[in-house]
C-alpha positions as CSV (number, residue, x, y, z in Angstrom):
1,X,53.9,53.2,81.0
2,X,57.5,54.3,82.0
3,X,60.1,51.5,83.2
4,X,60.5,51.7,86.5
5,X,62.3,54.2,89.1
6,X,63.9,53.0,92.0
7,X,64.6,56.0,94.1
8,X,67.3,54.9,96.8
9,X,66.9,56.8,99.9
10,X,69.5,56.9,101.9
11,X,68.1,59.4,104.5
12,X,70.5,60.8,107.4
13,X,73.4,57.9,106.7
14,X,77.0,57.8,104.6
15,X,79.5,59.9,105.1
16,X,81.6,61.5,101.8
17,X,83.9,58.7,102.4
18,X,81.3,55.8,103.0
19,X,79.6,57.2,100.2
20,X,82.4,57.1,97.9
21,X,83.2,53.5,98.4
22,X,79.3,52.2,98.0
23,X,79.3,54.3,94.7
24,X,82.5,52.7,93.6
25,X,81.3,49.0,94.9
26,X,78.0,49.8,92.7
27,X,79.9,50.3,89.7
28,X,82.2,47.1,89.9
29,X,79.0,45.0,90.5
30,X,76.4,46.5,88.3
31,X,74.8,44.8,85.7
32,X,72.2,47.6,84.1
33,X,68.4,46.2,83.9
34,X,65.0,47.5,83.4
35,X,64.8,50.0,86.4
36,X,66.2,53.3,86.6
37,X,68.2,53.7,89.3
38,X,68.9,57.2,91.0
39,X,70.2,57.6,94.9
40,X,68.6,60.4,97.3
41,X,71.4,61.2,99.1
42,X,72.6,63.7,102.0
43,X,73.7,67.0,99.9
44,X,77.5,66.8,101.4
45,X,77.9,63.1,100.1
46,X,76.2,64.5,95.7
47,X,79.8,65.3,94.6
48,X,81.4,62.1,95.6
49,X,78.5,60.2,94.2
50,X,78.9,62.6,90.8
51,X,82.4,61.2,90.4
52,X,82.4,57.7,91.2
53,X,78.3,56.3,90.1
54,X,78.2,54.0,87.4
55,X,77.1,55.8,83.7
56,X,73.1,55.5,83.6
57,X,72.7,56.2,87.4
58,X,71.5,58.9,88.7
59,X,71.0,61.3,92.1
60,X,69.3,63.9,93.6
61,X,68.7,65.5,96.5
62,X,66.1,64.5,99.5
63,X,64.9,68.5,99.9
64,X,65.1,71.7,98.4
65,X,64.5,75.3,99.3
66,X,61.3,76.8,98.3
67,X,63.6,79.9,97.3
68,X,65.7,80.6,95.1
69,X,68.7,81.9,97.5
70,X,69.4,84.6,100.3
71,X,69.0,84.7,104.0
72,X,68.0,80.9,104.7
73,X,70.4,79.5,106.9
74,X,71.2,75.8,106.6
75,X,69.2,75.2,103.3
76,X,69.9,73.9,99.5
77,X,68.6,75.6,96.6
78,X,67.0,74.0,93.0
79,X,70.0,75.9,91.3
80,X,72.7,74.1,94.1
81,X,71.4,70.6,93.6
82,X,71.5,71.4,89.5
83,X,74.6,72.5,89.4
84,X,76.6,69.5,91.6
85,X,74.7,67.3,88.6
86,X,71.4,66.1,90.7
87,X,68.5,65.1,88.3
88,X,66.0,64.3,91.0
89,X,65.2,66.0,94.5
90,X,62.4,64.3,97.4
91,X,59.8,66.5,98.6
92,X,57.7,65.9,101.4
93,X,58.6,62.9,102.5
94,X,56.6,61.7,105.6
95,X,59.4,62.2,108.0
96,X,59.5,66.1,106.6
97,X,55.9,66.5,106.9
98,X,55.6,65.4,110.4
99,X,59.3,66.2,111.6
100,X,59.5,69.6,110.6
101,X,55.6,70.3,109.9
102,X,55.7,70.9,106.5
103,X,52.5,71.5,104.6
104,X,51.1,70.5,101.4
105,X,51.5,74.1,100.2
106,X,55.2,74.2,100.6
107,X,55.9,71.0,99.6
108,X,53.9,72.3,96.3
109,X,56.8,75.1,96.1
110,X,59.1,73.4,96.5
111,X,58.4,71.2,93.8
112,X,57.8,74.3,91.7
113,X,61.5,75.4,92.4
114,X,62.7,71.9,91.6
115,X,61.0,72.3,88.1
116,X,61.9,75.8,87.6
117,X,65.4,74.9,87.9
118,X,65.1,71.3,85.8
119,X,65.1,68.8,88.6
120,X,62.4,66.4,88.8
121,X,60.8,66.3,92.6
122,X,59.4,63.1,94.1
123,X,56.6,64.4,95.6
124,X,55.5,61.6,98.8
125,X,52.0,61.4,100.2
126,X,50.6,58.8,102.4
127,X,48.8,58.5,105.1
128,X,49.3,57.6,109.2
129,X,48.1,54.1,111.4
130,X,44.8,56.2,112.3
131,X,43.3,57.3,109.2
132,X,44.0,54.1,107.2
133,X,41.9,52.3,110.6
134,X,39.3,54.6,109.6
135,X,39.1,53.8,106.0
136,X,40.1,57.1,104.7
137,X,43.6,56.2,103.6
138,X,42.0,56.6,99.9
139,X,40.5,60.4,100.3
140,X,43.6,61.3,102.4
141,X,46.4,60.5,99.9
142,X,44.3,62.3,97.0
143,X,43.6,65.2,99.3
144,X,47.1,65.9,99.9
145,X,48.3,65.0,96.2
146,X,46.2,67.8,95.2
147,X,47.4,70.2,97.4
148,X,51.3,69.3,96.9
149,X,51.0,69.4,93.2
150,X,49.7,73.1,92.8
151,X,51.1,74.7,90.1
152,X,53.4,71.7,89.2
153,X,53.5,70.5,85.7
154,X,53.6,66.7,84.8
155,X,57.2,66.3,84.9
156,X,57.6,64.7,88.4
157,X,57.3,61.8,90.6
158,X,54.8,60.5,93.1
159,X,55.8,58.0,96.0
160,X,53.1,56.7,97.9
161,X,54.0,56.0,101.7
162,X,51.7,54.0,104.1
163,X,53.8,56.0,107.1
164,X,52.3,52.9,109.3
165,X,54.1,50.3,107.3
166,X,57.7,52.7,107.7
167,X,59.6,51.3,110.4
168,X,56.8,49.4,112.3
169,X,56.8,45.7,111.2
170,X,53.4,46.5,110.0
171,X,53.8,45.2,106.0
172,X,51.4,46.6,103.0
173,X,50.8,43.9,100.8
174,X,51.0,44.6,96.8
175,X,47.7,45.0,96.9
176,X,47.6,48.1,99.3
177,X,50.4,49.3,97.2
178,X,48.4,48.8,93.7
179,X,44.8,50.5,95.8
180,X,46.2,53.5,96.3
181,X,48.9,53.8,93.4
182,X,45.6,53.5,91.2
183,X,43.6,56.2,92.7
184,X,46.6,58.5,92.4
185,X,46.7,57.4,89.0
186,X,43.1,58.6,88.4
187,X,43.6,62.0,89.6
188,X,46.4,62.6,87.6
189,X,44.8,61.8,84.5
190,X,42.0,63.9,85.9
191,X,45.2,67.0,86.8
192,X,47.2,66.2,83.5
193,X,45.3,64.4,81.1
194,X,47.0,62.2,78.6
195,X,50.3,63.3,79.8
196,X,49.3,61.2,83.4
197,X,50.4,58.0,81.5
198,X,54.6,59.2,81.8
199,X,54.0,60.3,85.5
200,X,55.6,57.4,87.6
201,X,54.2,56.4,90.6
202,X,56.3,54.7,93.3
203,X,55.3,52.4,96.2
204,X,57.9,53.5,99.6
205,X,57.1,51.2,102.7
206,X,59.9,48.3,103.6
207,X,61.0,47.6,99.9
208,X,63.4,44.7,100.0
209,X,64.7,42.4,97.1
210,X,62.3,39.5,97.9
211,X,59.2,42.1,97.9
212,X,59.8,44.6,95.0
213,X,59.0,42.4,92.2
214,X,55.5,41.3,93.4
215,X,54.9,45.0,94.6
216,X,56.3,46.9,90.9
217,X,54.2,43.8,88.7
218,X,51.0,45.6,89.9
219,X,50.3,47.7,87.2
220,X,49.8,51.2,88.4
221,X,53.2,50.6,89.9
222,X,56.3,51.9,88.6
223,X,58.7,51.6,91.0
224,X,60.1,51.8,94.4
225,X,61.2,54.7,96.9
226,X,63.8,52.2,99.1
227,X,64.9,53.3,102.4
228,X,66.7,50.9,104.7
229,X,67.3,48.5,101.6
230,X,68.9,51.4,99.6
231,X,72.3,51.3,102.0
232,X,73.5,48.0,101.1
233,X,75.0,47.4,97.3
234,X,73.8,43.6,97.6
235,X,70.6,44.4,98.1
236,X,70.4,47.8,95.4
237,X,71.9,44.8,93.2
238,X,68.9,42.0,94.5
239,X,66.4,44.6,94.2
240,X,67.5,45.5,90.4
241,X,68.0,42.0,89.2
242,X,64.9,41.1,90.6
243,X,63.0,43.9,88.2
244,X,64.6,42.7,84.9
């Protein structure tokens, strides 16, 4: 199995500036551990992070165009988010599916793009309060993985998110996390095959330093999509001694 990922999301927060000085923080506190560590920023804030992360860190962006450039106001292509130095980019993410209504098709091309143009996409599935209350949380999630990786080739990411444990005070124990990170891990090997085994999957719901470790020793597991927690350098720096 891969070590593990933790993808920091920082969603809508940091300026350049404020981003700047966390990167610059990170890299005077930093002692490198087990995890891989890569921050999902806002696209105006890559460059500053490009010049002032620690070596062996890395970023990305948290969308991309499903095109390759032209008349689409207001978005950031594959080939943009390459060339400022971004290794990863989020696709799908709950808050873009039901925000801005995007379907498991495009979220499929745009991980397409991320690939054609050598990013790696963190593809997120999960599923709302209601379907988990009716047991289908399970069916869901693999429903929707197939349909957001068609056409993408094993080198990318899954992040499960239980949207009803995001910002709700509702917590999903390990054990949620390890349920569904398994079944995802069975229809990859049923998509890819041997080549499954180097696919990462990530848990994203309320990560925090005192939670990750019991959450990332489940073994289908590897690694964390961090929202809230990502903002703060003492808690990137909990969260990573806590996985070494």
């Amino acid at each position: 199995m891969p070590n593990n990922l933790l993808a920091l999301n920082w969603k809508m927060n940091k300026t350049p500036t404020e981003a700047r000085a966390w990167a610059q923080d990170l890299s005077e506190k930093l002692v490198p551990g087990d995890a891989t560590l890569a921050v999902m920023a806002p696209a105006v804030t890559l460059s500053a992070l490009a010049a002032n992360l620690p070596a062996g860190v890395a970023f990305g962006g948290q969308d991309v165009s499903a095109h390759d450039s032209g008349a689409y106001t207001g978005e950031i292509s594959a080939a943009m988010l390459k060339d400022v130095g971004a290794s990863y980019v989020v696709v799908g993410h709950s808050e873009r599916r039901d925000y801005h209504g995007e379907s498991d098709a495009l979220v499929a091309a745009k991980a397409r793009q991320a690939q054609a143009n050598g990013l790696i996409p963190i593809v997120c599935v999960g599923e709302k309060l209601d379907v988990r209350e009716k047991g289908e949380h399970v069916p869901f999630t693999l429903a929707q993985l197939t349909g957001s990786l068609e056409g993408v080739s094993s080198d990318v990411v899954i992040a499960y998110e239980p949207v009803w444990a995001i910002g709700t005070g509702r917590t999903a124990t390990a054990d949620d996390a390890e349920e569904l990170a398994a079944a995802i891990r069975g229809a990859l090997e049923q998509r890819y095959g041997a080549a499954a085994a180097e696919v990462r999957v990530l848990y994203g719901g309320s990560v925090k330093p005192d939670n990750i470790a019991s959450i990332c020793a489940k073994p289908n597991v590897n690694g964390a999509l961090v929202g809230g927690a990502s903002l703060k350098v003492s808690d990137v720096l909990g969260m990573n001694d806590a996985l070494k």
